[in-house]
C-alpha positions as CSV (number, residue, x, y, z in Angstrom):
1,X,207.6,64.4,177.0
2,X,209.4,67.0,175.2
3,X,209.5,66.3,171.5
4,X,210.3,70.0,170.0
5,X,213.2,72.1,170.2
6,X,210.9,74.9,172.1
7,X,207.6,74.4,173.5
8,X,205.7,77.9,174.6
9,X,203.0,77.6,176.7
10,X,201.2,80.6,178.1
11,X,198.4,80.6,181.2
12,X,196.1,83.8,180.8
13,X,193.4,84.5,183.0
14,X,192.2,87.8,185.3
15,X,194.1,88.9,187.8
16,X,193.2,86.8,191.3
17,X,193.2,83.6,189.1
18,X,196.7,82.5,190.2
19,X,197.8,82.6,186.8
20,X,201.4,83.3,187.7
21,X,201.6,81.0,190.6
22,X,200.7,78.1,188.1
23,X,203.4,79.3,185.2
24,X,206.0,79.5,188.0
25,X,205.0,75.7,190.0
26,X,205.4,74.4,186.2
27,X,208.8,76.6,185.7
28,X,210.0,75.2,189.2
29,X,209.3,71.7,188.4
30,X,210.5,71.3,185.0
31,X,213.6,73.0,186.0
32,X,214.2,70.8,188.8
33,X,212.6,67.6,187.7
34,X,213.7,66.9,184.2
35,X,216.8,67.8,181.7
36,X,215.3,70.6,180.2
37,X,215.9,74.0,179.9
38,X,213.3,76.7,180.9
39,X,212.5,80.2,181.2
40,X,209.4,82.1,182.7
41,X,207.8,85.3,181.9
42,X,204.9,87.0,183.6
43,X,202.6,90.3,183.0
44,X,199.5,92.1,184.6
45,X,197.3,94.3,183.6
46,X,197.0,97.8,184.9
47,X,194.5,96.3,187.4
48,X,196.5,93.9,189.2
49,X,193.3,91.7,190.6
50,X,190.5,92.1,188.2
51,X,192.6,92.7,185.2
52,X,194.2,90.7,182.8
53,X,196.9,88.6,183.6
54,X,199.4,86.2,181.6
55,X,202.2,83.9,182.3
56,X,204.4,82.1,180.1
57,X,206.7,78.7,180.1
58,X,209.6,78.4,177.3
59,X,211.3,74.3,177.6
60,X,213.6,73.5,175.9
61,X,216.5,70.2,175.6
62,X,219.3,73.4,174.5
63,X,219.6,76.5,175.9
64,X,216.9,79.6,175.4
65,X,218.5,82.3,173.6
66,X,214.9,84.4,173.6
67,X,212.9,84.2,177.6
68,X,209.3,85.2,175.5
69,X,206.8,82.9,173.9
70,X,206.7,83.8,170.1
71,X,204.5,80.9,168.8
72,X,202.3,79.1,171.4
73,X,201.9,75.5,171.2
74,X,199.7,75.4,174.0
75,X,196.7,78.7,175.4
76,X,195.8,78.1,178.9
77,X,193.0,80.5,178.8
78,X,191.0,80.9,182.2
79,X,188.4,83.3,180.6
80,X,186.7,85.1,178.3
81,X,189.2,87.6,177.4
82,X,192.1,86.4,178.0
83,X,190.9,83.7,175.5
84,X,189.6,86.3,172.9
85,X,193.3,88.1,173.2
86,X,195.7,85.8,173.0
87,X,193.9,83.0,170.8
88,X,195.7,84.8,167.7
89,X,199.2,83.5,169.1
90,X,198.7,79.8,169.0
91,X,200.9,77.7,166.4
92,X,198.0,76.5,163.8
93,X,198.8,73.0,165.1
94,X,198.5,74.2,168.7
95,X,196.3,73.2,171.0
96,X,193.6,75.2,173.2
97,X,192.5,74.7,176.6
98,X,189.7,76.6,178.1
99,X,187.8,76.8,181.7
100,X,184.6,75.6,180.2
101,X,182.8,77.5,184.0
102,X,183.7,80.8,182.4
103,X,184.7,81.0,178.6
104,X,181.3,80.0,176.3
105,X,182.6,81.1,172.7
106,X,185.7,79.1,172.0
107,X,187.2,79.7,168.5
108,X,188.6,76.8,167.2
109,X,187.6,72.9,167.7
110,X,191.0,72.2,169.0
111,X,190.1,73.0,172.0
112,X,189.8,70.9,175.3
113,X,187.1,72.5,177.6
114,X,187.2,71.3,181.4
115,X,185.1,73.3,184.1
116,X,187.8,74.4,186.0
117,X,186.2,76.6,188.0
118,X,183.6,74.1,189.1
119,X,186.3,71.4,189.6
120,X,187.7,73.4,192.1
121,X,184.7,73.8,194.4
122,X,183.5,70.9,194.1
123,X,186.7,68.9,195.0
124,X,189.0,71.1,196.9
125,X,186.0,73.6,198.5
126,X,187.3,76.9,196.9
127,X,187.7,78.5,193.6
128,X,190.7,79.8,194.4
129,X,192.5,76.3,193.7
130,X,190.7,76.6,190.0
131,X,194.6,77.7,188.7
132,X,195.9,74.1,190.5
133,X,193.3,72.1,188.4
134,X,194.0,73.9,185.4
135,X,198.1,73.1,185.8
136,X,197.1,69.4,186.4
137,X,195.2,69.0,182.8
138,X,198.2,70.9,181.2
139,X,200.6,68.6,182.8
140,X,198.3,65.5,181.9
141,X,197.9,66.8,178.2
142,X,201.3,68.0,177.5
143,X,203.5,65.4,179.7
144,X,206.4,67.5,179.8
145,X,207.1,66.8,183.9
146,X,206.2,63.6,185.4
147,X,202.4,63.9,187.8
148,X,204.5,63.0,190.4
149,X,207.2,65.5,190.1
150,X,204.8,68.1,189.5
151,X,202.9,67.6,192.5
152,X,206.2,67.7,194.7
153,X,206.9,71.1,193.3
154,X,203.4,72.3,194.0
155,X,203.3,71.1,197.4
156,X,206.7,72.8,197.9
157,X,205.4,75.9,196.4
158,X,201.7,76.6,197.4
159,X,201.3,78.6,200.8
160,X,201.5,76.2,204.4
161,X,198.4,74.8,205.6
162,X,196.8,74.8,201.4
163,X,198.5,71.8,200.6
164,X,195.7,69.4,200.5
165,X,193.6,72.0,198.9
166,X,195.9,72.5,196.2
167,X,197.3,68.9,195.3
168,X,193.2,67.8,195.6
169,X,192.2,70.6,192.8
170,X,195.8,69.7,190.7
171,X,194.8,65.6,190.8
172,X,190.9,66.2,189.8
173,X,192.3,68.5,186.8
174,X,194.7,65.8,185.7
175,X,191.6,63.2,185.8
176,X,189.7,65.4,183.7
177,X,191.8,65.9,181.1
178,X,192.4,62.0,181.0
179,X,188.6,62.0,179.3
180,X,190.0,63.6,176.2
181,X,191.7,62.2,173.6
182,X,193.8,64.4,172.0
183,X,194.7,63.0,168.7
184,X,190.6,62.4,167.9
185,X,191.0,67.0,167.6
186,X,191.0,69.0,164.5
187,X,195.0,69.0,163.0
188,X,194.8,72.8,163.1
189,X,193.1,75.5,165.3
190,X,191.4,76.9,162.3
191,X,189.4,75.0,159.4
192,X,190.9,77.3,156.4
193,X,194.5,75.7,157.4
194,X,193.0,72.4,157.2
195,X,191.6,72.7,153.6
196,X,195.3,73.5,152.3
C-alpha cells in the first residue's frame, strides 16, 4: 500500500542473480495491477555475470517527472558488495533487506535478513530462483502490489517450463518475511539519527 508520493526501491546484487528480472516482474505488475505510476531503471557492471548489478523501481499515485531513485526507501541487497555500495542511499527511515546466505556485516539494525539463497534450494531446487524469493519478501514487506497480482505477473514473466520453480521460491520468500515485524526495527538505519 502506497502511502508516499514516491517510493524508490533498488535490488542490487552480482551479475547472474536476476536482479533485473526481479526489478522488471515488480515494474510489470505494479504497472498493470494497481493505479500507480512507475518507472524502471537498470545497470551492470563492466562484468555483466560476475559483476555488480542494480535495478531500481520508482511508484508513484502522480506522474514521475525524474525515472532514477534519489532517496531509497527500501535496499534489496543480494550481497556483500552491493550492500556495502549502495547502503549510503537509503532514506535514514528506510528500511534494509539483506540475503542473510551471503551478506555477514550488515550496517544498520533496520535490517531484515532472510537466507535467500538457501530458501531457494531448499524449496524450489536451484539458486537461481534466489531473486524470486527475494521479490516475494519485498512485496510482503512493502505491500505495494497485491501476493496475488504479483505472482500473475511473475508467472507471465519467468521463462516456460520455470514457472513452478519460480512462484515456489517467490511464496517461501513472502512466508519468511511474514516472521518479521517491522515496526518492532530501529526508526532510522543509523543510531546517531536516532539520538537527535
Amino acid at each position: 500500500m502506497l502511502t508516499t508520493d514516491r517510493y524508490e526501491i533498488r535490488f542490487s546484487g552480482s551479475g547472474g542473480q536476476g536482479i533485473i528480472t526481479a526489478a522488471i516482474v515488480l515494474a510489470e505488475a505494479v504497472a498493470t495491477k494497481t493505479k500507480n505510476y512507475v518507472s524502471q531503471t537498470q545497470s551492470y557492471g563492466p562484468e555483466a555475470r560476475g559483476g555488480t548489478s542494480k535495478a531500481e523501481v520508482v511508484i508513484s499515485p502522480s506522474p514521475i517527472d525524474y525515472p532514477k531513485a534519489i532517496q531509497l526507501d527500501l535496499l534489496l541487497a543480494m550481497n556483500q558488495a552491493s550492500c556495502d555500495a549502495y547502503f549510503a542511499d537509503l532514506k535514514p527511515e528506510g528500511l534494509l533487506v539483506t540475503d542473510a546466505s551471503l551478506v555477514d556485516q550488515v550496517p544498520t539494525d533496520r535490517n531484515v535478513a532472510i537466507p535467500f539463497t538457501e530458501i531457494a534450494i531448499s524449496q524450489a531446487g536451484k539458486k537461481v530462483v534466489a531473486n524470486m524469493a527475494a521479490l516475494g519478501a519485498v512485496v510482503h514487506l512493502t505491500q505495494i502490489v497485491s501476493p496475488k497480482a504479483m505472482e500473475s505477473a511473475l508467472l507471465a514473466r519467468v521463462p516456460k517450463g520455470t514457472e513452478e520453480m519460480n512462484a515456489k521460491a517467490y511464496r517461501a520468500g513472502a512466508r519468511a518475511a511474514k516472521k518479521f515485524d517491522l515496526s518492532a526495527l530501529p526508526p532510522t538505519v543509523t543510531p546517531e539519527e536516532e539520538e537527535l
